[in-house]
C-alpha positions in Angstrom: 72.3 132.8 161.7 69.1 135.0 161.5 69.7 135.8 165.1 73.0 137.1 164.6 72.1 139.4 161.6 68.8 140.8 163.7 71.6 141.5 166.2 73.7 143.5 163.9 70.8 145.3 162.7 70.4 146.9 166.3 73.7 147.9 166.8 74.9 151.6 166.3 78.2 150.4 166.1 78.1 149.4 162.4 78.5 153.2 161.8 75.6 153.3 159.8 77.3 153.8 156.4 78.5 150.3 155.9 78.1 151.1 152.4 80.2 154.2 152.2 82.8 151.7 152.6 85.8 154.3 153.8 86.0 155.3 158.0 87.9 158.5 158.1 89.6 157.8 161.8 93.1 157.2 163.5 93.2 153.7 164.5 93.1 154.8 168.5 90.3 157.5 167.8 88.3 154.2 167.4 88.7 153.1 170.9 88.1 156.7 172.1 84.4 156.1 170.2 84.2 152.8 171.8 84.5 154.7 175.0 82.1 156.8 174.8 79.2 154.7 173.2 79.8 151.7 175.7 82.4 152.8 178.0 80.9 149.4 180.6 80.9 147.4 177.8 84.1 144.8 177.7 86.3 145.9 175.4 89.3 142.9 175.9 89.1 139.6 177.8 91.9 137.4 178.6 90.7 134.5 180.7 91.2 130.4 181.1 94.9 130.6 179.5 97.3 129.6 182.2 100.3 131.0 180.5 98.9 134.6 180.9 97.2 136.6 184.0 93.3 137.6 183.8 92.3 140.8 182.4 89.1 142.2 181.9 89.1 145.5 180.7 85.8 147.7 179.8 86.0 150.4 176.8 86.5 152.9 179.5 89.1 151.4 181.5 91.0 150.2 178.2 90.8 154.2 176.4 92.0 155.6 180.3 94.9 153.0 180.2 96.4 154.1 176.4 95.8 157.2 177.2 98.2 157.2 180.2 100.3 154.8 178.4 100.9 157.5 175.3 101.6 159.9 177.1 104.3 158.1 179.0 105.7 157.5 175.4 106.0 161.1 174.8 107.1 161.8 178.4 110.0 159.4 177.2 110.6 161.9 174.4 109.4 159.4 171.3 108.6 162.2 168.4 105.9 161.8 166.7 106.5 159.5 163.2 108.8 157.2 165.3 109.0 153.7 164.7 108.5 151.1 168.0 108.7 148.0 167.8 106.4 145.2 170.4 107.9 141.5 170.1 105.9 138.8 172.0 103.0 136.3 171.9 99.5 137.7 172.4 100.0 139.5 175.8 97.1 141.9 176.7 100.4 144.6 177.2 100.4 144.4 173.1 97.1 145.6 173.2 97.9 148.1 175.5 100.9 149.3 173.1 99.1 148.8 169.5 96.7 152.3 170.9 99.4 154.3 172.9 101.2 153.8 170.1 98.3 155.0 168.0 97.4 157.9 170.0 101.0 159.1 170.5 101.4 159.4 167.0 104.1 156.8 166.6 104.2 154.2 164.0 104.2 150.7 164.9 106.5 147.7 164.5 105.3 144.3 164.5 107.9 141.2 165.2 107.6 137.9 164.7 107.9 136.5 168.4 110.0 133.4 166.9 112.7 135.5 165.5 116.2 134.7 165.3 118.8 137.1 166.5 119.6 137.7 162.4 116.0 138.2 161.6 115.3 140.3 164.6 118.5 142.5 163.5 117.3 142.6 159.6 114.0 144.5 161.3 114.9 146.7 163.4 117.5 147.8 161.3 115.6 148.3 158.3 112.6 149.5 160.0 114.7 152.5 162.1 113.0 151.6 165.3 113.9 153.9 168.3 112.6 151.3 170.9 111.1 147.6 171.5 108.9 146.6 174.1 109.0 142.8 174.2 107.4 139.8 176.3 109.9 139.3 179.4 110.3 135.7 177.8 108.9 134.0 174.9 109.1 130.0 175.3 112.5 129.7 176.9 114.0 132.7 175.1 114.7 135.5 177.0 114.6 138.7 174.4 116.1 141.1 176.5 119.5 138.9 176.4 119.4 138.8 172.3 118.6 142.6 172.5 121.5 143.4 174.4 123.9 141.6 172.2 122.5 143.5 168.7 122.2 146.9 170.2 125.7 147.8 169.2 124.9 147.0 165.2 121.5 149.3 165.6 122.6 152.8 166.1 118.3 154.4 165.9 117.4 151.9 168.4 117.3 153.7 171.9 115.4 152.0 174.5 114.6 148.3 175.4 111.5 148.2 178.0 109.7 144.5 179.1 106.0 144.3 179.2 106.6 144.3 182.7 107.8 147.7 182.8 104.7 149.6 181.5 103.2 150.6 184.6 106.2 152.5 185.4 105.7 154.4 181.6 102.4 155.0 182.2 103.6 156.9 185.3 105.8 159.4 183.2 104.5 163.0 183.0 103.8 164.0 179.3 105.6 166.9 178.0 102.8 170.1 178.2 104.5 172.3 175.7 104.7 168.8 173.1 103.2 170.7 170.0 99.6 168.9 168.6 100.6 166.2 166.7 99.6 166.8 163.0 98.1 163.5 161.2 96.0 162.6 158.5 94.0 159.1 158.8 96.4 158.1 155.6 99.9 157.9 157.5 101.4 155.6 157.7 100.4 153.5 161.4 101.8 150.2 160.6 104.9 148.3 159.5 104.2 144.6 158.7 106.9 142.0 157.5 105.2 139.6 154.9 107.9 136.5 156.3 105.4 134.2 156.8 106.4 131.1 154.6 109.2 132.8 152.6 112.8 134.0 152.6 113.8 137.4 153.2 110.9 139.5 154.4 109.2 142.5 152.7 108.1 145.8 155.3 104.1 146.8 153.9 103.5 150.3 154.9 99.8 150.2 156.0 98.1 153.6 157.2 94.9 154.3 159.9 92.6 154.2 157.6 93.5 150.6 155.7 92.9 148.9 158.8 90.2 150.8 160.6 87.8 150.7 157.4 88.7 147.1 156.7 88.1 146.0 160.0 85.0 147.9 160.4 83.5 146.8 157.0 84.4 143.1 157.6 83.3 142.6 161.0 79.9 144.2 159.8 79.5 141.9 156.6 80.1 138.9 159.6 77.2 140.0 161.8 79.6 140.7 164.2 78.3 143.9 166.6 77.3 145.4 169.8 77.5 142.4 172.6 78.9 139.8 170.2 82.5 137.9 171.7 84.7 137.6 169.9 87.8 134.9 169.8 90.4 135.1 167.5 93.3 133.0 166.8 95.5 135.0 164.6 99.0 136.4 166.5 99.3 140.6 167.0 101.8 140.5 165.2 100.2 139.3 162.0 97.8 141.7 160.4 94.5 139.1 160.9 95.1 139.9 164.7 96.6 143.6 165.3 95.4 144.9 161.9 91.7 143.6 161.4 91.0 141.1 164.9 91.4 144.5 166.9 89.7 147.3 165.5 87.3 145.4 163.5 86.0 144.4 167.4 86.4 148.1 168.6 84.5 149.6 166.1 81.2 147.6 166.1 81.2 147.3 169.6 82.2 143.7 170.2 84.4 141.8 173.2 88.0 140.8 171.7 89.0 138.0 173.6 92.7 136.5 171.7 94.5 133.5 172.3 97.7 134.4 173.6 99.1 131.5 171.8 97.2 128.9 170.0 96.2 125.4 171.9 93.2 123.8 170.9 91.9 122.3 174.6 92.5 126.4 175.5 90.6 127.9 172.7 87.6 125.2 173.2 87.5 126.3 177.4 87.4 129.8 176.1 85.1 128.9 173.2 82.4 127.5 175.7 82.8 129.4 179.5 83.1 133.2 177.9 80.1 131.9 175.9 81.8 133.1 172.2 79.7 133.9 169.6 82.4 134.1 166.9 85.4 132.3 166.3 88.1 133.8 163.8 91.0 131.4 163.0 92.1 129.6 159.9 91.3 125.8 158.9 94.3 124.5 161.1 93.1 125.6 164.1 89.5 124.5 163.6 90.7 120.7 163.0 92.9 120.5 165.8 89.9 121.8 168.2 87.6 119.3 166.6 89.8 116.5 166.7 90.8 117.2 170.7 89.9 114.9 173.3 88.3 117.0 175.1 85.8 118.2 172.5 82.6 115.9 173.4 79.9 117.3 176.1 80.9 120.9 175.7 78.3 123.9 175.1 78.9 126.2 172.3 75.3 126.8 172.3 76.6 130.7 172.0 78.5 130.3 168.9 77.1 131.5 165.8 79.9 132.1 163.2 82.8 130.6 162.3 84.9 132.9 160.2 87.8 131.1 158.8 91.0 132.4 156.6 94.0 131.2 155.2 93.5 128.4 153.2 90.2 127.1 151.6 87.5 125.6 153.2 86.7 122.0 152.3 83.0 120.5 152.4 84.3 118.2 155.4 85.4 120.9 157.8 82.4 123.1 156.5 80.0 120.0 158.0 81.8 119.2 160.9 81.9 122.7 162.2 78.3 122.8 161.4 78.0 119.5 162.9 79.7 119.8 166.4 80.3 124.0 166.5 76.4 124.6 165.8 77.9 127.4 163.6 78.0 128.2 160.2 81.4 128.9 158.6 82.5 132.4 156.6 85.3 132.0 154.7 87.6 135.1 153.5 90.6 135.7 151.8 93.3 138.4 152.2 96.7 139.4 152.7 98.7 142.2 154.4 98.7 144.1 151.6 95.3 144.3 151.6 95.2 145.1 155.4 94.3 141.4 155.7 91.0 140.8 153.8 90.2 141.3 150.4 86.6 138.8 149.7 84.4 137.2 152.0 81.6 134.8 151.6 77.8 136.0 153.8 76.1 133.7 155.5 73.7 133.4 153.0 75.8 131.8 150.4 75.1 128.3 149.0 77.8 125.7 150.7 78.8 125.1 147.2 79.8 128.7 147.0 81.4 128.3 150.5 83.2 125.6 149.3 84.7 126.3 145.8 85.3 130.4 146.1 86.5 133.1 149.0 83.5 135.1 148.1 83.1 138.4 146.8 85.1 141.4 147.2 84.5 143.5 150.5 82.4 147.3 150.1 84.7 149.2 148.4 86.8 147.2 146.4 87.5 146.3 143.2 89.6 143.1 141.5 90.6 142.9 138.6 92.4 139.1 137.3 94.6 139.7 134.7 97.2 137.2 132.2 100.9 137.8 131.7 100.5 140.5 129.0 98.7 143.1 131.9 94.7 142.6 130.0 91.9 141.5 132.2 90.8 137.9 131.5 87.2 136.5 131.0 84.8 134.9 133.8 86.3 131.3 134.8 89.7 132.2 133.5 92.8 132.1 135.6 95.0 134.7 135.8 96.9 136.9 138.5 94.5 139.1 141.4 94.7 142.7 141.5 93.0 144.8 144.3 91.9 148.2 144.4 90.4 149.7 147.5 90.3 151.1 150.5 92.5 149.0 152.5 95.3 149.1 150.6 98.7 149.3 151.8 100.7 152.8 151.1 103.5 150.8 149.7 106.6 148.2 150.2 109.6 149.4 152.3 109.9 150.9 155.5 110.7 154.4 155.0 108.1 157.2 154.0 109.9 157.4 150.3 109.7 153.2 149.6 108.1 152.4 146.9 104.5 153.5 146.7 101.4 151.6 145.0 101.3 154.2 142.1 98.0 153.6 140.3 96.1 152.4 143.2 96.1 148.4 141.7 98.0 145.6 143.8 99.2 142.8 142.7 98.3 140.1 144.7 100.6 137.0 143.3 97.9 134.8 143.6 96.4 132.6 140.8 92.7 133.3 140.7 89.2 132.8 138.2 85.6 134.9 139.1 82.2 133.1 138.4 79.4 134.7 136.5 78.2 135.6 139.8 81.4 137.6 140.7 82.3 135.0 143.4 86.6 134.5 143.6 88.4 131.2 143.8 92.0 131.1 144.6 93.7 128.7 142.4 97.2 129.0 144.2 100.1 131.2 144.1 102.1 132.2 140.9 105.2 131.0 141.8 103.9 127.9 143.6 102.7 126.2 140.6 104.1 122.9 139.9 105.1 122.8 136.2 105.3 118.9 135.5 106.7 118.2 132.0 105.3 121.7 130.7 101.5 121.1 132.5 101.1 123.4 134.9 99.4 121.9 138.4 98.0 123.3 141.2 98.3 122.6 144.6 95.6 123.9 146.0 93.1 122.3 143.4 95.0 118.4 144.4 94.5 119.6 148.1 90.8 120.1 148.0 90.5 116.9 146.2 92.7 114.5 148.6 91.1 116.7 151.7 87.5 115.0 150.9 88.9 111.7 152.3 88.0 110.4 155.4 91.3 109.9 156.6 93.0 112.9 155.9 93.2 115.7 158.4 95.2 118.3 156.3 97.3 117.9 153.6 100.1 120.2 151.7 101.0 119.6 147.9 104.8 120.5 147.1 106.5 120.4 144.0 110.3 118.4 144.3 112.7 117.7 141.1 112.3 114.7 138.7 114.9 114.3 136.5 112.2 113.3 133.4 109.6 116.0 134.3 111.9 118.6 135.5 109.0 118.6 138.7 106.7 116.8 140.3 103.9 117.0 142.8 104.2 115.3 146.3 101.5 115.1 149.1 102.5 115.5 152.4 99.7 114.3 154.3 99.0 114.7 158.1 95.8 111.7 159.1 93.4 112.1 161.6 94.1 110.5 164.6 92.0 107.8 164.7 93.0 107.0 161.4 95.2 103.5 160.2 95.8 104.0 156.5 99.5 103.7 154.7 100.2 106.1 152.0 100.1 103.4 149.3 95.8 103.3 150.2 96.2 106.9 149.9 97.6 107.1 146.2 95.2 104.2 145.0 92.2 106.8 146.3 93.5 109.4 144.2 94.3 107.3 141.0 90.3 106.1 141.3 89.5 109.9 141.2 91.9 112.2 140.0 93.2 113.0 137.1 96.0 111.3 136.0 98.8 113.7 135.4 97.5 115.2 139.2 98.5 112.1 140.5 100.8 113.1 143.5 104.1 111.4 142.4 104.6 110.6 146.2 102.4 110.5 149.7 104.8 111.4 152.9 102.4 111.1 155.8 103.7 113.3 159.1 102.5 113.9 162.4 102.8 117.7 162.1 103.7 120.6 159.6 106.5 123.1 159.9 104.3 125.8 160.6 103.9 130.0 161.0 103.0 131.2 163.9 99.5 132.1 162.3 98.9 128.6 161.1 99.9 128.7 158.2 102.4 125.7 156.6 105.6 126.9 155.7 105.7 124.6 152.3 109.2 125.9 151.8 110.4 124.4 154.7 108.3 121.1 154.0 110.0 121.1 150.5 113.0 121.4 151.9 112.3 118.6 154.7 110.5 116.2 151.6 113.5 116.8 149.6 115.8 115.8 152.0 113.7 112.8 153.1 113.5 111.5 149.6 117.1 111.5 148.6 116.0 114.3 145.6 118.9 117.1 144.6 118.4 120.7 144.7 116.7 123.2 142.2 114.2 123.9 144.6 110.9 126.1 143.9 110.4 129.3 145.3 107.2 129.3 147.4 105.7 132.9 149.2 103.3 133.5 151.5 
């Protein structure tokens, strides 16, 4: 831990007013930085993962390669403010694309890699994109076939081009009399679709400075800097990859090395031969990778942090990592909106602090939690997050004249209460609350509590309709695998030490979860799936994000 601060403390590449909180720069002018302070350094790594060739790329050779690659964009004759969209998996092309796009003044486009023709369709339509470069297949999917079937229904769409194909764009000539393109670090660089684990998907608007300052300041507030490797498990398409994972990396100096698609024997080989000293992922990811077969006898002798998102950290997974990783655990919270983190805990946090909250807010932002009548509530009350800050998004919608935050304040849907120390728990989100006979209930608090037992690997609280409570809560619960424990042992744990009217009115146990790409549970789905499963009827909740 101290090791990996001292580190930090020697590295030019925390841009020396960490405290100043806002970094004025495109998103690509970032890399161009990179280049020049470390141009030998190794920018992007992509090794032990089967499914996708080995690249190493320096600073240097990564800034010459975008370079070439935006200018092939405008050699195409993509106007600046053009929207293009890149569907795939984690291929190093994405990379590639996320900076030409960048430096060619374009806006960017991510999609969901498991897409449906109808979703895909909703996107590009509503986004306007001129072009998609896409993965030459994604599982057994071939996207250039579904593209070729919707391009009569998307009239601004103009070009379809394969990963495969951008060595030939980075052979087209650039136009010489292109006028300079004219930008301010506060356009607009990023369209993401908040689809996660709800219905129809909302376009955030997110601009070059949102994501370059949030990366920046949270890589820095995780020790993360000059010679530190980096492994991250969030998809480019979601904003913990493209929109913090990347240029937090780039502009402290650090080797990026993503999983092209989450598998936990992969990440471990990674984790231990490319001698990681960070690991970025969310709780999911960390309990498949400890409970592998493969885990026992490796070396992550290098590894020093564990920064995990997405759901809270329990007091079990908090030891084990600490226990087998060697590596203390950083848990954040964030969302899109927020160009994808809002509070962080530091190393130097009590476990109990690790444990019960996601921190404190990042440099630069302010919260404020607030009841149903708009007024700010006391310490330990709940009420509904607001952010302020830097990394805000520009708006909703994907056109220049969507909706716009007006007053700076967003409101984050989530259920949260501060400590006296300023320290933020997440309670749950608004409208996943479980309203049982009037009590309200949160899933998230009955998931931390039936997470401490031994048997449990993960857990998901759902609400399904009772016809004397209107609602109640039920556990779907996913055991380790050495585990031999029927659901009925299960409820008799949590009568001996829950409260009673928490009591989940039903345990499913499951192999797996529906999940998001990002590894996240879809609980929609699941409550769809439970309510099926237990012969229930309809009126069915309404879960986001």
């Amino acid at each position: 831990m101290s090791g990996a601060l001292r580190h930090l403390s020697r590295s030019t590449a925390a841009l020396e007013e960490v405290s100043g909180c806002a970094v004025d720069l495109f998103f690509d002018d970032g890399l161009a930085r990179a280049a020049n302070l470390w141009p030998d350094a190794e920018a992007v790594i992509y090794r032990h993962q089967p499914a996708v060739d080995d690249v190493a790329w320096t600073y240097a050779d990564l800034d010459k390669r975008v370079s070439a690659l935006a200018a092939g964009l405008s050699g195409l004759g993509f106007e600046p403010g053009e929207r293009i969209a890149i569907w795939g998996p984690n291929h190093p092309e994405w990379i590639l694309l996320e900076y030409a796009i960048a430096r060619a003044g374009l806006v960017l486009v991510a999609l969901n890699p498991l897409y449906s023709a109808a979703e895909l369709r909703f996107v590009l339509e509503h986004s306007n994109a001129a072009a998609v470069f896409h993965a030459d297949l994604i599982g057994e999917i071939r996207p250039a076939d579904i593209l070729d079937s919707l391009q009569g229904d998307l009239p601004c769409l103009r070009y379809c081009y394969p990963f495969s194909a951008l060595e030939d764009v980075m052979r087209v000539p650039g136009d010489p009399s292109a006028a300079p393109i004219r930008r301010d670090p506060g356009d607009i660089f990023m369209i993401q679709y908040t689809s996660g684990t709800t219905g129809d998907p909302k376009a955030v608007r997110l601009s070059h400075r949102a994501l370059t300052t949030t990366g920046r300041n949270s890589y820095a507030l995780w020790g993360i800097g000059e010679g530190s490797r980096v492994c991250f498990g969030f998809p480019l398409f979601h904003v913990g990859g493209s929109g913090n994972s990347l240029p937090g990396a780039c502009l402290v100096g650090a080797t990026a090395l993503p999983l092209y698609i989450f598998k936990a024997n992969i990440a471990l080989d990674i984790l231990e031969h490319e001698r990681c000293t960070a690991f970025i992922g969310v709780p999911t990811m960390l309990l498949m990778m400890l409970d592998d077969p493969s885990f026992a006898g490796r070396d992550f002798s290098a590894l020093k942090s564990i920064i995990v998102g997405g759901a809270p950290v329990t007091k079990e997974l908090l030891l084990r990592c600490r226990d087998h990783f060697g590596a203390e655990v950083i848990n954040c919270y964030g969302q899109t909106e927020t160009s994808g983190v809002t509070t962080s805990t530091r190393f130097a946090d009590s476990d109990a602090k690790k444990i019960a909250t996601s921190g404190q807010p990042l440099v630069g932002v302010s919260l404020e939690i607030r009841n149903d009548h708009g007024d700010c509530v006391t310490r330990q009350e709940v009420g509904e997050l607001f952010y302020r800050g830097p990394g805000g998004m520009i708006g909703y919608g994907s056109r220049d004249d969507s909706d716009r935050t007006t007053d700076g304040w967003i409101a984050s849907g989530d259920l949260a209460q501060m400590d006296d120390d300023g320290f933020v728990s997440i309670v749950g989100r608004k409208k996943e609350m479980i309203i049982r006979g009037g009590e309200n209930l949160s899933p998230v608090e009955i998931e931390s509590y039936m997470k401490e037992h031994g048997a449990i690997a993960d857990v998901a609280v759902i609400g399904v309709p009772d016809a004397r409570y209107g609602e109640v809560a039920c556990a779907v619960v996913r055991l380790r695998p050495d585990a031999e424990i029927e659901s009925s042992d299960i409820l008799d744990w949590c009568r001996a030490r829950i409260s009673r009217w928490k009591v989940p009115e039903f345990i499913e146990l499951v192999e797996d979860f529906p999940m998001t790409p990002s590894g996240k549970i879809q609980k929609f789905k699941l409550q769809e799936n439970m309510i099926e499963r237990l012969g229930l009827s309809a009126n069915k909740g309404d879960f986001t994000k």
